[in-house]
C-alpha positions in Angstrom: -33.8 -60.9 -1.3 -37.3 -60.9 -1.3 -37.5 -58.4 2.1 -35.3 -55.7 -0.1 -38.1 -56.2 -3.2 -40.9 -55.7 -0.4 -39.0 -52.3 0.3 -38.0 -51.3 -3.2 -41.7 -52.1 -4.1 -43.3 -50.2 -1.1 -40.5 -46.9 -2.2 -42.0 -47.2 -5.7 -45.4 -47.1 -5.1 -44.7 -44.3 -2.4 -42.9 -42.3 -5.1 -45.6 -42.9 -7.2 -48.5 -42.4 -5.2 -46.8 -39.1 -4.3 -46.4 -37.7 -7.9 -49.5 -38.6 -8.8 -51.5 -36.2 -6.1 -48.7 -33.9 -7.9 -50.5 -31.0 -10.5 -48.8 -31.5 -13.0 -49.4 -33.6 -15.8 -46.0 -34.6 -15.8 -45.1 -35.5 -12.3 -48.8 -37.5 -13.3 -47.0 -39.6 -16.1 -44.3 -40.1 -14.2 -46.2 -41.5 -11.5 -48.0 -43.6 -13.1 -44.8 -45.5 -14.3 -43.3 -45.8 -10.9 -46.7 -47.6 -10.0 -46.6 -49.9 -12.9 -42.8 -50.4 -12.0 -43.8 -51.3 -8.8 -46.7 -53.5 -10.0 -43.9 -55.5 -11.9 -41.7 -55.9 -8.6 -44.6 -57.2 -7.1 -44.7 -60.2 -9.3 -41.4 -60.7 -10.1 -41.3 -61.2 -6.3 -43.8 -63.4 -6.4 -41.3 -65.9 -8.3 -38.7 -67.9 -6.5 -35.3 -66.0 -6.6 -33.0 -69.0 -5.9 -31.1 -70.9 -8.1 -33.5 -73.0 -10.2 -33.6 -75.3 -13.2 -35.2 -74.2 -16.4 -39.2 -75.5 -17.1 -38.5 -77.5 -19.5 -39.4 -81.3 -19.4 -36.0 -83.3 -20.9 -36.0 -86.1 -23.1 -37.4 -89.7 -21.2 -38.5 -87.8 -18.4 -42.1 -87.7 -16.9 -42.1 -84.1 -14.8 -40.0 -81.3 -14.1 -37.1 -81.0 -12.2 -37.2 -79.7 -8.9 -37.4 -76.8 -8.1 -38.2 -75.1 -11.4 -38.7 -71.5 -12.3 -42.4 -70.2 -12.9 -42.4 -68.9 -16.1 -45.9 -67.1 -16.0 -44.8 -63.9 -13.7 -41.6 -63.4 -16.7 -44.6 -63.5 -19.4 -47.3 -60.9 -16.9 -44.5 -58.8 -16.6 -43.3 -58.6 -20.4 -47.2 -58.3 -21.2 -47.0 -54.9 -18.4 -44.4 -53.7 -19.8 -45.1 -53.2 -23.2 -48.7 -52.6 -22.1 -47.4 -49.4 -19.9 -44.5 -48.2 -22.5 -47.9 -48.1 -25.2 -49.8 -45.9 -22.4 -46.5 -43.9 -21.8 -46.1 -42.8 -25.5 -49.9 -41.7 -25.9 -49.9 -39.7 -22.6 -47.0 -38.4 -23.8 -48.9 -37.2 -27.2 -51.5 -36.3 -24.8 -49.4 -34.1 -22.5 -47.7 -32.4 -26.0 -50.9 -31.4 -27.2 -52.4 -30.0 -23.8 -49.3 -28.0 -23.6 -49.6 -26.8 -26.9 -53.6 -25.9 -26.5 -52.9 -24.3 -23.0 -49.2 -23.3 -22.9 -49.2 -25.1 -19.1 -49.2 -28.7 -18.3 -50.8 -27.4 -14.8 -54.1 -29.2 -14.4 -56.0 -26.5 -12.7 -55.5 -24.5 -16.5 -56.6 -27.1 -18.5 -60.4 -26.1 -18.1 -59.6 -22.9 -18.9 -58.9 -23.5 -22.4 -60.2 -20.2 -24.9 -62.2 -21.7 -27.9 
């Protein structure tokens, strides 16, 4: 399991390194979210996949049972993900109103922009 999250992960941030050297402001975005996808695969990885009991001390007992799941990698990767869907909505306002000044989302145009 955790050899097919190494290769998912490596795909991701392959795909997203690739759209990110991209010109478009778009392809840019998009990028950018396969990399924070990745990012999250990455840690979720980093958390045991087997079969595990819940962290949750029961009544009369002193520890955890063994083997528990980590719950810190589930709380970075909820925190990522609504950190990146916040940054995907305002490059999305971003890209809208670059498109609307320039009538291109081509970054090479976006310098060119008649005042």
């Amino acid at each position: 399991m955790h050899l097919l999250f190494a290769v998912l992960s490596g795909i991701l941030f392959a795909g997203g390194v690739w759209l990110i050297l991209r010109r478009s402001l778009v392809r840019i975005v998009l990028g950018l979210i396969l990399l924070s996808h990745a990012a999250n695969l990455v840690i979720f990885s980093s958390n045991s996949t087997g079969v595990v009991s819940t962290p949750i001390v029961r009544d009369g007992a002193q520890a955890l049972q063994s083997p528990h799941a980590d719950p810190l990698p589930q709380a970075l990767i909820l925190t990522a993900i609504v950190i990146s869907f916040g940054l995907f909505a305002f490059f999305l306002v971003l890209i809208k109103r670059a498109h609307k000044e320039t009538g291109t989302d081509e970054i090479d145009t976006l310098g060119e922009v008649e005042s």
